[in-house]
Backbone as ProteinMPNN parsed JSONL, in Angstrom:
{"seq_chain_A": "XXXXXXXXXXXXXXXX", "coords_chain_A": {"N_chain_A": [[-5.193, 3.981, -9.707], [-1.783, 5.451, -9.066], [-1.015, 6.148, -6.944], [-2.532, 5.177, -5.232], [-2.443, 2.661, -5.366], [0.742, 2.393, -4.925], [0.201, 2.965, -2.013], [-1.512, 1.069, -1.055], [0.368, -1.161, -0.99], [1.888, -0.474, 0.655], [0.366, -0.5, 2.938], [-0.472, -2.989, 3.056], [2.314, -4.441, 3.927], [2.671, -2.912, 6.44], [0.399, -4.511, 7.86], [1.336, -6.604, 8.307]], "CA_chain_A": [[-4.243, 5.083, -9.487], [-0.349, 4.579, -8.909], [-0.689, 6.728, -5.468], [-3.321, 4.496, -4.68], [-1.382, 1.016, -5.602], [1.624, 2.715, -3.441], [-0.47, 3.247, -0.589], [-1.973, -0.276, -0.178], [1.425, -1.751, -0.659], [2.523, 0.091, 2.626], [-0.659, -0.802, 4.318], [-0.063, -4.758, 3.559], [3.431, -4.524, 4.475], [2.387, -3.041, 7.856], [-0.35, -5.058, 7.961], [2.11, -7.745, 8.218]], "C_chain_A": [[-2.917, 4.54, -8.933], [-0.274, 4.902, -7.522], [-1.303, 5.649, -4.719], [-2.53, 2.802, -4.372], [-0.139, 0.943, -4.112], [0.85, 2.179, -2.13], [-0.847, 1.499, -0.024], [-0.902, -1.159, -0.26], [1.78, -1.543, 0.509], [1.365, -0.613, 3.355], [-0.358, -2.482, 4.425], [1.162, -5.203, 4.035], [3.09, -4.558, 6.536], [1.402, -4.321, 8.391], [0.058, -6.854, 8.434], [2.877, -7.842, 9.414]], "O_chain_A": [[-2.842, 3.422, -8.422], [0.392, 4.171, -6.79], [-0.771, 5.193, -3.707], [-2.246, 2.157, -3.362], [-0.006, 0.252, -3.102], [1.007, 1.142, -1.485], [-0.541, 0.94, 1.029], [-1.089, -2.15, 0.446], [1.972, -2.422, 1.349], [1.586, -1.272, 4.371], [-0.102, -3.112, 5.451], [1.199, -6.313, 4.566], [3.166, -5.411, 7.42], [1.779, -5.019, 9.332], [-0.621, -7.836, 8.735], [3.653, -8.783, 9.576]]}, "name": "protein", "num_of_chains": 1, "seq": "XXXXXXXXXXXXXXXX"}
């Protein structure tokens, strides 16, 4: 899913 893709982009960003 593309919402899904979004979403864990943000989380590895923060994640960072």
């Amino acid at each position: 899913k593309m919402l899904d893709k979004a979403f864990a982009e943000r989380i590895i960003h923060d994640y960072k």
